[in-house]
MARZA-626037 format. One line per field, with one value per residue: residue in three letters; x, y, z negated of N, C-alpha, C in turn. Coordinates in steps of 0.1 Angstrom, whole numbers. Example, Ala and Ser with C-alpha at 12.3 -4.5 7.8 and 13.67 -1.06 7.14 Angstrom:
2
aa	c(Ala, Ser) .
nX	c(132, 128) .
nY	c(-57, -22) .
nZ	c(-78, -71) .
caX	c(123, 137) .
caY	c(-45, -11) .
caZ	c(-78, -71) .
cX	c(132, 129) .
cY	c(-33, 0) .
cZ	c(-78, -79) .
***
This chain:
345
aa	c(Unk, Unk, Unk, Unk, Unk, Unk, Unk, Unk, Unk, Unk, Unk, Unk, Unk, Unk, Unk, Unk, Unk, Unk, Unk, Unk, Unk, Unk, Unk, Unk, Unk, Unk, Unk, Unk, Unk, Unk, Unk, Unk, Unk, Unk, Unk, Unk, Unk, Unk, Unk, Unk, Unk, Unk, Unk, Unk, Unk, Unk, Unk, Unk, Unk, Unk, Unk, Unk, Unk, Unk, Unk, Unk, Unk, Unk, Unk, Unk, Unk, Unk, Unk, Unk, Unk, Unk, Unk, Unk, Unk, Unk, Unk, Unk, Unk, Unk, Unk, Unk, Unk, Unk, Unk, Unk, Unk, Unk, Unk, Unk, Unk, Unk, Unk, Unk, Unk, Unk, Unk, Unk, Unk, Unk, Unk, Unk, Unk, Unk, Unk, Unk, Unk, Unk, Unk, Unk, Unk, Unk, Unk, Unk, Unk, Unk, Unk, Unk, Unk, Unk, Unk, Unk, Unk, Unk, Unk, Unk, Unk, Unk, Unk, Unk, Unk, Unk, Unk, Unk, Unk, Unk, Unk, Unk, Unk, Unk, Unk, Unk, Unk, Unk, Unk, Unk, Unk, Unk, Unk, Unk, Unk, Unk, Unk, Unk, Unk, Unk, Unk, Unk, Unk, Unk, Unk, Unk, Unk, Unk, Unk, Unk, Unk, Unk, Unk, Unk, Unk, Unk, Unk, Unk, Unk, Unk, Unk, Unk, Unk, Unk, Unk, Unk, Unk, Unk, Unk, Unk, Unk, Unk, Unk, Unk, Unk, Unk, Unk, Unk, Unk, Unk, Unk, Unk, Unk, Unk, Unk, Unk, Unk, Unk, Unk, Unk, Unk, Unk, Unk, Unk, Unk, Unk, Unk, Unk, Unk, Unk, Unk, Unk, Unk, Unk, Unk, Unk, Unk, Unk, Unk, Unk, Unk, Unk, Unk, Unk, Unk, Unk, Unk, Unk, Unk, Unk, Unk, Unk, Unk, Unk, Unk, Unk, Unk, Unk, Unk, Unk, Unk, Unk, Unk, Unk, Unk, Unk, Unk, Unk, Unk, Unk, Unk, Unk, Unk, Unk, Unk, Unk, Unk, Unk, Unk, Unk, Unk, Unk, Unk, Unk, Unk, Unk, Unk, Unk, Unk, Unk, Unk, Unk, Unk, Unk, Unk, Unk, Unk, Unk, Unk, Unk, Unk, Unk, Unk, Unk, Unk, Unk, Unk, Unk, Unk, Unk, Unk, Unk, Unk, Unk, Unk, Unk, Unk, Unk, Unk, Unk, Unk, Unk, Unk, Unk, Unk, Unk, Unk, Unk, Unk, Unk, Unk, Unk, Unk, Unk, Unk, Unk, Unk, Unk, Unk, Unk, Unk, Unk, Unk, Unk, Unk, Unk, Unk, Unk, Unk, Unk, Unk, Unk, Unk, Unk, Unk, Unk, Unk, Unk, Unk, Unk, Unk, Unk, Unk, Unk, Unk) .
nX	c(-114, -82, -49, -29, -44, -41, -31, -30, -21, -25, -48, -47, -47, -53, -32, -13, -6, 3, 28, 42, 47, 68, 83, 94, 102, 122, 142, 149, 158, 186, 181, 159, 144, 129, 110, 96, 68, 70, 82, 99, 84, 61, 65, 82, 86, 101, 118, 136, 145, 157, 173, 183, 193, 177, 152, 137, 133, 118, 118, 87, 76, 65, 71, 97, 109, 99, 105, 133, 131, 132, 154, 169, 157, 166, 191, 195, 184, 152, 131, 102, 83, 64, 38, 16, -12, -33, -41, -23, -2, -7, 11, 39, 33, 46, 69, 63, 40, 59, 83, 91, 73, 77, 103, 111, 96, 109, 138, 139, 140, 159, 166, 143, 120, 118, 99, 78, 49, 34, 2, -27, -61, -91, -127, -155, -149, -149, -132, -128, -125, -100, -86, -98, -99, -101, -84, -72, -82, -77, -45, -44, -46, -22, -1, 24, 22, 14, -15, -24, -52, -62, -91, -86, -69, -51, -53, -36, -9, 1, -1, 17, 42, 43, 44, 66, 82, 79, 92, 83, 71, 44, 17, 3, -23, -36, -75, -83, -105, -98, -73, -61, -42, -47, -74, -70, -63, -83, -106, -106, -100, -118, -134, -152, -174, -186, -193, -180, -184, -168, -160, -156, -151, -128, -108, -98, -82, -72, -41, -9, 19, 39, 47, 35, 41, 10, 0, 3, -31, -51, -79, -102, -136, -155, -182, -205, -232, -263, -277, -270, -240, -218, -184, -160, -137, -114, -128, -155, -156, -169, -188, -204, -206, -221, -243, -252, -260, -280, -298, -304, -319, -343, -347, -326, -295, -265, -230, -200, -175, -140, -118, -89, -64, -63, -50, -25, -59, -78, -93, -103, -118, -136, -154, -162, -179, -199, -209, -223, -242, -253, -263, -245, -229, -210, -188, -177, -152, -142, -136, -169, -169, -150, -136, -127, -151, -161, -149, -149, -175, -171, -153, -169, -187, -169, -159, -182, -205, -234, -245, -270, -265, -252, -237, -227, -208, -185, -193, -190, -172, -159, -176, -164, -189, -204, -231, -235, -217, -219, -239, -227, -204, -200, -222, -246, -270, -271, -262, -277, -300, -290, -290, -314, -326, -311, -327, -352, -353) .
nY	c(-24, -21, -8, -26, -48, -45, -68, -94, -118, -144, -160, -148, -149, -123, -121, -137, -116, -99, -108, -116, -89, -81, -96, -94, -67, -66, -83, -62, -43, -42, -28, -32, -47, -71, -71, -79, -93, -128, -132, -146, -169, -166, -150, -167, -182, -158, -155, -180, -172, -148, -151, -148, -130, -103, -109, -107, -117, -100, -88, -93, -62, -38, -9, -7, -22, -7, 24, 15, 5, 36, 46, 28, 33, 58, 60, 45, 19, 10, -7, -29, -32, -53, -50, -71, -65, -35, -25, -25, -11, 12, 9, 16, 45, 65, 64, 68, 91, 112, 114, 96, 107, 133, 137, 147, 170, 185, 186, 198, 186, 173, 148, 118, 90, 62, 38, 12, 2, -25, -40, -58, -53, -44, -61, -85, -110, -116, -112, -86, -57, -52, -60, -55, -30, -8, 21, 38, 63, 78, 73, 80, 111, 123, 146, 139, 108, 85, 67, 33, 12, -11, -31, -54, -80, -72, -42, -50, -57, -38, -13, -17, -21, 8, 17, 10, 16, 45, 74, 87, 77, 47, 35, 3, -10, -43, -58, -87, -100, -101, -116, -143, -161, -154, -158, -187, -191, -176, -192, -215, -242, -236, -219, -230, -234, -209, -186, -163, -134, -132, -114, -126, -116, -94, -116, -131, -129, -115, -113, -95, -105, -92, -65, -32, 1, 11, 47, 66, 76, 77, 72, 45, 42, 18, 12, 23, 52, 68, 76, 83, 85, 63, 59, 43, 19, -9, -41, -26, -19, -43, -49, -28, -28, -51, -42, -25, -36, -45, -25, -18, -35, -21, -5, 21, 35, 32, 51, 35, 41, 33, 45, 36, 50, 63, 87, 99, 115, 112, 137, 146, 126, 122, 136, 147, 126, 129, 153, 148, 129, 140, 128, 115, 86, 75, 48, 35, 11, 21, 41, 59, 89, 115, 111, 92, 94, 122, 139, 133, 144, 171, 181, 182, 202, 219, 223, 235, 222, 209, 178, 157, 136, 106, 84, 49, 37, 19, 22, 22, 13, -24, -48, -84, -103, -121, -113, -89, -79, -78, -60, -31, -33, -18, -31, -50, -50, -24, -7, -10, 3, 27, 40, 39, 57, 80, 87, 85, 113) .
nZ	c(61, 45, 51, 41, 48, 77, 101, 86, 70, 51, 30, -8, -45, -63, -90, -74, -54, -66, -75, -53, -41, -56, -54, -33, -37, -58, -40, -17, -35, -60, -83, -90, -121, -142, -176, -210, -228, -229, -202, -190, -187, -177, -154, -138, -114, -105, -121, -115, -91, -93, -111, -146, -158, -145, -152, -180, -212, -240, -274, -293, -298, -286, -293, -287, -264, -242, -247, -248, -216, -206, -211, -200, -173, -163, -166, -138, -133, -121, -141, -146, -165, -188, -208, -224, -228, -222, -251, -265, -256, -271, -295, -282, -277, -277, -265, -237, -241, -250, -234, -212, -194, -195, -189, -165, -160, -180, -176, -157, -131, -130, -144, -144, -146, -128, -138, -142, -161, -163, -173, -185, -183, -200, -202, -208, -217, -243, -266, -282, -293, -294, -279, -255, -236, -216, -211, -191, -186, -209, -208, -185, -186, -197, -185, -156, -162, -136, -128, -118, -107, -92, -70, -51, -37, -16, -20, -46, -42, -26, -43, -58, -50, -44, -65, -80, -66, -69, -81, -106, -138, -138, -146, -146, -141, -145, -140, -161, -156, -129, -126, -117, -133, -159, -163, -161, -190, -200, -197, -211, -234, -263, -251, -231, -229, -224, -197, -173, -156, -128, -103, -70, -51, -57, -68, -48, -15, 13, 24, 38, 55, 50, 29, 25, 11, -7, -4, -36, -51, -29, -24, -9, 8, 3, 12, 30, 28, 26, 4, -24, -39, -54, -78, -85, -100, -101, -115, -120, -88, -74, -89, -88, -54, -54, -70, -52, -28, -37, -43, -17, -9, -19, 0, -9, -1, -9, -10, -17, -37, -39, -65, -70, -80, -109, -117, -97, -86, -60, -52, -29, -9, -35, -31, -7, -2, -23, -20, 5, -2, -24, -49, -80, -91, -116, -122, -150, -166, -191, -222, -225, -234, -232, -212, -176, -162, -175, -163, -134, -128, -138, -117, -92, -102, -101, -77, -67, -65, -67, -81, -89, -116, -129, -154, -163, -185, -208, -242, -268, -293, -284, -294, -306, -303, -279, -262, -272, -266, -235, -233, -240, -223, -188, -161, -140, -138, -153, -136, -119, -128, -135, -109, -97, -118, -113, -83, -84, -93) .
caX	c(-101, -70, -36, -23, -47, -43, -21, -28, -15, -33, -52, -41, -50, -50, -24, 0, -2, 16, 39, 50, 48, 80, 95, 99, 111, 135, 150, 155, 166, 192, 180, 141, 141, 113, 113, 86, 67, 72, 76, 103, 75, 49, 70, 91, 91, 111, 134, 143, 147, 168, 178, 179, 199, 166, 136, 141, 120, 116, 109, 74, 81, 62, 82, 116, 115, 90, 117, 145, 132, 129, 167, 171, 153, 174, 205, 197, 172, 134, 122, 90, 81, 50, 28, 7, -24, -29, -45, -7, 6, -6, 25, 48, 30, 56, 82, 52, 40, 68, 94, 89, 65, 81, 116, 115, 96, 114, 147, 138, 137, 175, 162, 135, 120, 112, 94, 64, 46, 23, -1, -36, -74, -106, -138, -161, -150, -153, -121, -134, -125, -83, -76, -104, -99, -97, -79, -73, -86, -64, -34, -40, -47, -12, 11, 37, 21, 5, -25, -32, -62, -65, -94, -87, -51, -43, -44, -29, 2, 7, -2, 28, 51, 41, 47, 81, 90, 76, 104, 79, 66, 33, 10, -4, -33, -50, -84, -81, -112, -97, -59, -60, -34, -53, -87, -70, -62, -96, -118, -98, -103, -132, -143, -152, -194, -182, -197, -179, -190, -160, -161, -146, -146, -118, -99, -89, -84, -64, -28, -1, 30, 50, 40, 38, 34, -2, 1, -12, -39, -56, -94, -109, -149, -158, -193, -212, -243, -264, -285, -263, -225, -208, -174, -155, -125, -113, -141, -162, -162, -172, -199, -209, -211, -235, -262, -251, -263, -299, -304, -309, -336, -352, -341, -318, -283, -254, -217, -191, -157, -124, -104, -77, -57, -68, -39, -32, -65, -82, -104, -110, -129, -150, -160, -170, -190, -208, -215, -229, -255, -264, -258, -228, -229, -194, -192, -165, -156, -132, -146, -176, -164, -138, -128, -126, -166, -164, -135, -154, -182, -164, -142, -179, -191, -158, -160, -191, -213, -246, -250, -275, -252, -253, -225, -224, -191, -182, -201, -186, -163, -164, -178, -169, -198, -208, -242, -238, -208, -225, -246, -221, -200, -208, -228, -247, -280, -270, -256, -287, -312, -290, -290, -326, -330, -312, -333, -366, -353) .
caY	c(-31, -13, -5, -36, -62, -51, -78, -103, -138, -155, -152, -155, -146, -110, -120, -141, -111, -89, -114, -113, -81, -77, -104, -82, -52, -70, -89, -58, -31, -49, -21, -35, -58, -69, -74, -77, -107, -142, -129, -154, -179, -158, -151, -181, -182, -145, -158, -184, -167, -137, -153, -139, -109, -99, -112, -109, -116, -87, -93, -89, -50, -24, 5, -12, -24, 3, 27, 9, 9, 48, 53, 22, 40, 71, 53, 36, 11, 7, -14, -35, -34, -60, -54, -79, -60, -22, -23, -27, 4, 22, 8, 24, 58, 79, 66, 71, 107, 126, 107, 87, 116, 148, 139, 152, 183, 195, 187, 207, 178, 168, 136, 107, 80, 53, 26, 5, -7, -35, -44, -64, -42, -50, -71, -93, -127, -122, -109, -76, -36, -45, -68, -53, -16, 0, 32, 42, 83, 83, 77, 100, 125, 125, 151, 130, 97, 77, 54, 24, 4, -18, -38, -63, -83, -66, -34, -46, -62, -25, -4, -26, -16, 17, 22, 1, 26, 59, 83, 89, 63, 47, 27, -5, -19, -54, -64, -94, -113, -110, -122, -159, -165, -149, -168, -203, -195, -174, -201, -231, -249, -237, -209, -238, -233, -195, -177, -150, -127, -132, -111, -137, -108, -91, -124, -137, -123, -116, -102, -92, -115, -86, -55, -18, 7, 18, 56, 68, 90, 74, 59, 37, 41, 1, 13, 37, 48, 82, 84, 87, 79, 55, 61, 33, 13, -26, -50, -19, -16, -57, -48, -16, -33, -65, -35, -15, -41, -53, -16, -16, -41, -18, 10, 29, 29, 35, 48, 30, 45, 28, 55, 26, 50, 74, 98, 113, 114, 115, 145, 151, 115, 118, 153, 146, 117, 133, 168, 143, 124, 152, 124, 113, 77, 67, 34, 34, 5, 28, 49, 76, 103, 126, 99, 99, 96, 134, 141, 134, 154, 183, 182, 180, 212, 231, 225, 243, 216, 206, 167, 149, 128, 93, 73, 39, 36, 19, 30, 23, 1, -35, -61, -99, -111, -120, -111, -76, -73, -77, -46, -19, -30, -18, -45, -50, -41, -11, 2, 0, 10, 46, 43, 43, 75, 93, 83, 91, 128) .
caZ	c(59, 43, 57, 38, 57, 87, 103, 74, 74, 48, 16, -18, -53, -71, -91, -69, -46, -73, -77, -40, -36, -63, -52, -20, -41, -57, -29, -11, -42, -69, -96, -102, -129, -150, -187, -216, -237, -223, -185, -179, -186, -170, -139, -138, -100, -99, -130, -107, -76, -89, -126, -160, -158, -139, -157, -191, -224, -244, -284, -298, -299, -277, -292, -287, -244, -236, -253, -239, -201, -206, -211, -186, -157, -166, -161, -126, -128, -121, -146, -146, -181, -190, -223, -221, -230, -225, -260, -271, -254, -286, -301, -279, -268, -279, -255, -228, -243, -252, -232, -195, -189, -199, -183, -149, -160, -194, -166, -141, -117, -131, -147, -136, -156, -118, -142, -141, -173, -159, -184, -180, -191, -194, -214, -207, -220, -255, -271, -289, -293, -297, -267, -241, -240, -201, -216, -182, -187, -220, -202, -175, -196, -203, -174, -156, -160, -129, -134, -108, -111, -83, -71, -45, -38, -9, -28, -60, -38, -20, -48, -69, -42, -44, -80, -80, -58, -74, -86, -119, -149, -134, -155, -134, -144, -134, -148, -166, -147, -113, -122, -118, -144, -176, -161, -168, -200, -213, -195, -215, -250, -269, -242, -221, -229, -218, -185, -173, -142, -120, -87, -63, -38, -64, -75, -40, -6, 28, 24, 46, 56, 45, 21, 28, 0, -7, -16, -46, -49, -16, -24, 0, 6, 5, 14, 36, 25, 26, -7, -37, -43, -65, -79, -96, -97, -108, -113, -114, -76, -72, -97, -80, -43, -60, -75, -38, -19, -43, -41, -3, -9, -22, 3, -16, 6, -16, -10, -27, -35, -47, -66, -70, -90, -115, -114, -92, -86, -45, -51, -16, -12, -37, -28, 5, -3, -33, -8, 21, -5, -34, -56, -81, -102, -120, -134, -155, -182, -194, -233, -221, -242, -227, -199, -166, -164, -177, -155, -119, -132, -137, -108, -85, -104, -98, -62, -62, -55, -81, -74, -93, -121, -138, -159, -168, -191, -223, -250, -281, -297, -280, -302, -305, -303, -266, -262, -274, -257, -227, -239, -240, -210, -173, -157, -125, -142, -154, -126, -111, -137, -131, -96, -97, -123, -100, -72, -86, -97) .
cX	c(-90, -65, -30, -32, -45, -27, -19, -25, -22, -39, -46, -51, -46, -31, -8, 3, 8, 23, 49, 55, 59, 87, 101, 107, 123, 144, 157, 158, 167, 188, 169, 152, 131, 118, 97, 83, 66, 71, 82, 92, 65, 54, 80, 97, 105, 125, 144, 152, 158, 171, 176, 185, 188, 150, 143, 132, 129, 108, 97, 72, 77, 71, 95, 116, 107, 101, 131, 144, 132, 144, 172, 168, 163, 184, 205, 192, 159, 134, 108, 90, 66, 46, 14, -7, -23, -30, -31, 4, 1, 6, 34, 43, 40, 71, 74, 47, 49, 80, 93, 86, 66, 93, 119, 111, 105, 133, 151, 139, 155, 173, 147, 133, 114, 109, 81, 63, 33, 16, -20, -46, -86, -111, -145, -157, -149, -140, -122, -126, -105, -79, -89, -110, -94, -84, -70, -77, -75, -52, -32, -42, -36, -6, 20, 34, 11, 1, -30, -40, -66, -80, -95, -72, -45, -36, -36, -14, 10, 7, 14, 38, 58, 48, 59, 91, 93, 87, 102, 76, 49, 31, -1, -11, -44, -58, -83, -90, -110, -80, -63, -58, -44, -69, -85, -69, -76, -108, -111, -106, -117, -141, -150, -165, -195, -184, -191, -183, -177, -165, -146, -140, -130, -105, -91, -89, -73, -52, -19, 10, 40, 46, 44, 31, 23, 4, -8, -17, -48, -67, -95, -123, -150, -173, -201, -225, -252, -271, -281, -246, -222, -197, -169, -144, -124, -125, -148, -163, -168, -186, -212, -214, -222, -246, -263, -265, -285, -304, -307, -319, -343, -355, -336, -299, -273, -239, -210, -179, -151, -117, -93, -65, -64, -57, -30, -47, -77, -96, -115, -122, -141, -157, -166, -182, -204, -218, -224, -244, -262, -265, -244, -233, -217, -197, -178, -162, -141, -140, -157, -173, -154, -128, -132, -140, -174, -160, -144, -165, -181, -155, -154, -183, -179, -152, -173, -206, -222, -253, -259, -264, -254, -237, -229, -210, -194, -186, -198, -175, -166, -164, -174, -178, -207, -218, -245, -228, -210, -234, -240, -210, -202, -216, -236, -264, -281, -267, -272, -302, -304, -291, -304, -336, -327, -323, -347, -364, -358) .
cY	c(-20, -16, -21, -48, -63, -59, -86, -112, -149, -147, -161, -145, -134, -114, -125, -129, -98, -90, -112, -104, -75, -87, -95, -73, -57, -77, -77, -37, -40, -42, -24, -47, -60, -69, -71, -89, -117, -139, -139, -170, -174, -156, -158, -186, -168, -151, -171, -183, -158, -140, -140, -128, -98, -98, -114, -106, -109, -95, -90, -72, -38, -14, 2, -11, -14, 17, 30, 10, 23, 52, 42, 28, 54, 65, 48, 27, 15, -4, -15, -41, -40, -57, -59, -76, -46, -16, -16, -15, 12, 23, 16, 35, 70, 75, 67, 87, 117, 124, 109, 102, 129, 150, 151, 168, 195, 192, 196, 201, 168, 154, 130, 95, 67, 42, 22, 2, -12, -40, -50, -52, -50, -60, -79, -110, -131, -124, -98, -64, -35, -51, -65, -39, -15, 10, 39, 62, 86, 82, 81, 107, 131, 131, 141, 116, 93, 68, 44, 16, -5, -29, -54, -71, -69, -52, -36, -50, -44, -17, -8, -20, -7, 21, 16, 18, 39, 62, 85, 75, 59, 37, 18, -15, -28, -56, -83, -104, -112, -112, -134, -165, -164, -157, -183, -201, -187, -183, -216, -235, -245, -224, -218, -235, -215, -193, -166, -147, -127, -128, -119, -127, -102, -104, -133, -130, -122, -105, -102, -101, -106, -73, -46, -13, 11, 34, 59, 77, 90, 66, 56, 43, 25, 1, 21, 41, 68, 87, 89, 74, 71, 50, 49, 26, -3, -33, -44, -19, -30, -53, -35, -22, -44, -56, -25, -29, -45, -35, -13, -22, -31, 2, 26, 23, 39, 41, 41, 36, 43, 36, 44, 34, 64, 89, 93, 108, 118, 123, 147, 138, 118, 131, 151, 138, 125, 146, 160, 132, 135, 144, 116, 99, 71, 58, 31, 26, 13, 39, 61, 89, 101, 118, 107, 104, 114, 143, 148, 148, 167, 185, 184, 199, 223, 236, 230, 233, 212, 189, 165, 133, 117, 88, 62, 29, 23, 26, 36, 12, -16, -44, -73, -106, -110, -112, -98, -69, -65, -61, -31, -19, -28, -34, -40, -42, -28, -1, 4, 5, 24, 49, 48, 54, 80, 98, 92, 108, 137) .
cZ	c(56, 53, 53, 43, 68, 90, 96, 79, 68, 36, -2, -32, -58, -76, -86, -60, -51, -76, -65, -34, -46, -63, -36, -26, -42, -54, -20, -17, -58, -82, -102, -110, -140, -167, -195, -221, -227, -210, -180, -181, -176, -153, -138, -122, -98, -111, -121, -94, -78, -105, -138, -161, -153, -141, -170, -206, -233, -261, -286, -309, -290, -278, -285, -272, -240, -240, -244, -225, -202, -201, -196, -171, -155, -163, -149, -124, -129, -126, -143, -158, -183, -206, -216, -220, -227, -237, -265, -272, -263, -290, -296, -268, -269, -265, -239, -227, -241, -245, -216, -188, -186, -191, -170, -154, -178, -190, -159, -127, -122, -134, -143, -146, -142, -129, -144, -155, -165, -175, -178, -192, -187, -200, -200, -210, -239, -269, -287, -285, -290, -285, -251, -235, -222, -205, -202, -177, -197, -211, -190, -179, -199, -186, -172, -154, -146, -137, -120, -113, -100, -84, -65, -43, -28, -13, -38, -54, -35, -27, -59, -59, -40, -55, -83, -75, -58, -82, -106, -129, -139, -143, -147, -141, -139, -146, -152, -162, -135, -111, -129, -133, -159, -174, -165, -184, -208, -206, -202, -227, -252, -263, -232, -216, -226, -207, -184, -156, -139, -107, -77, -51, -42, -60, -61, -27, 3, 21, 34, 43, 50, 40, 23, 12, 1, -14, -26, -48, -37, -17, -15, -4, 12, 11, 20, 33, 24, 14, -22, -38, -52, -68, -89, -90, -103, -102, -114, -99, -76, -80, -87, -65, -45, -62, -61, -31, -24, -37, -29, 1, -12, -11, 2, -7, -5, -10, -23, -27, -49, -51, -63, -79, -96, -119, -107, -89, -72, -48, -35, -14, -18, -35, -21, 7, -16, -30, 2, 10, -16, -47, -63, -93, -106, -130, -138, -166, -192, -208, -222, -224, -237, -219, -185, -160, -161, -164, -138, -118, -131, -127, -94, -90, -100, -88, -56, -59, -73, -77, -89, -100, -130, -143, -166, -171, -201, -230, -263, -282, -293, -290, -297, -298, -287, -256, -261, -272, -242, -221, -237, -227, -197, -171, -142, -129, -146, -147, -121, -116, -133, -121, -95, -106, -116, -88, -74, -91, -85) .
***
């Protein structure tokens, strides 16, 4: 159990718990305010609660409010800037790269960019390569930027709290099959004859009557286990505990560990865990090439240590077409067809 269950009250859904956990912020600091495409539709409860001077739609324009919160956070507010997709944040990487990111240190600490860009990541239902992109390593790659990835409510409420609250730009990323909201609308109309693998463990769960920040840079192990590690985040971990637990049928005991945010990035975790089994498996639906995939890899070797290494990433560009979507994004089989190379090495 995290920090944020203990003392829960009830359970609610991924995304209502990110809702709650900024309706906290900004009840008790007047400078958050949100903005971005259709939010006062999308968060319609906070536009009512703290009106439109506070929730405010943003045109169909990444460069422009992404931009615009940059100089906004620099003047005295924390924005909570939504692009709908993270695909999207292409459009406005420049006020993310050379900008948000750079402030504090091309300052000297004089300037501060405190703003969120919330944006939804992540395939499986049949979108393709422009709307189901993780890109999660790319934009930590970049100095200056935080990356959250949350997988359960409790975290994504506390880790939202956290990052409201961060002095720097953080980039907060929910997967798109365990927020409620984006499941009514990609299980609707003509997706109807559509299956998607929904981890129920992700998409609902126990939160606290009142929100503490999660910090960031602080994995969870969700799983104890002594024969080989498995590092992942989002609907990766839900995926990862489903091929953890078949693989104990077959007595193979797994760790599991939750980065939850990819920068900063909780070296010590996975160190410890990857030193105590001798093996290292990251399941990352985030591109394989020069991700974070490579990242852990090399951060194992530089601590001196020689684990035995698997990845099951993203492979290539995500297809349309369901079937063969299936194919190139993590899954539960693949995780544990590597679990079991390792094994037999």
């Amino acid at each position: 159990m995290s920090a944020a269950e203990e003392g829960a009250m009830e359970t609610t859904t991924f995304a209502t718990a990110i809702e709650s956990a900024l309706a906290q912020a900004m009840a008790s600091d007047p400078t958050v305010v949100i903005l971005g495409e259709d939010v006062r539709t999308l968060r319609r409860n906070l536009l009512v609660r703290f009106g439109p001077d506070r929730v405010r739609n943003a045109p169909i324009s990444e460069a422009a409010f992404v931009g615009a919160s940059v100089t906004a956070s620099m003047a005295g507010l924390r924005p909570v800037v939504e692009v709908m997709l993270v695909d999207f944040i292409g459009v406005a990487v420049d006020a993310l790269l050379n900008h948000a990111a750079k402030l504090e240190a091309f300052s000297g600490g004089a300037w501060r960019a405190p703003m969120v860009v919330r944006a939804t990541c992540g395939g499986g239902y049949g979108d393709g390569g422009q709307h189901e992109q993780s890109l999660w390593g790319w934009l930590a790659h970049i100095p200056g930027l935080s990356v959250v990835v949350p997988s359960t409510p409790a975290d994504a409420g506390a880790l939202m709290l956290a990052a409201v609250e961060d002095e720097g730009p953080v980039i907060f990323l929910e997967h798109k099959l365990l927020a409620d909201y984006w499941l009514d609308y990609l299980g609707g109309g003509s997706r109807e004859t559509v299956e998607f693998d929904i981890p129920e463990a992700g998409a609902r769960g126990i939160v606290p009557d009142r929100w503490e920040p999660l910090p960031l840079g602080k994995a969870a192990v969700r799983r104890e286990g002594k024969d080989l590690t498995v590092v992942s985040l989002g609907v990766g971990v839900h995926r990862s505990l489903e091929a953890a637990d078949r693989l104990a049928e077959q007595g193979i005991n797994a760790t599991v560990v939750d980065l939850r945010t990819v920068a900063p990035l909780d070296e010590e975790t996975v160190l410890q865990s990857v030193e105590a089994t001798g093996r290292m498996l990251v399941v990352d639906e985030d591109y394989r090439q020069h991700g974070l995939s490579g990242e852990l890899a090399a951060l194992a070797l530089e601590a001196g240590l020689n684990p035995r290494y698997a990845r099951v990433c993203t492979e290539t560009t995500i297809p349309f077409d369901r079937e063969r979507e299936a194919e190139v994004l993590p899954n539960v089989a693949r995780i544990i067809q590597a679990a079991e190379g390792l094994m037999a090495g």
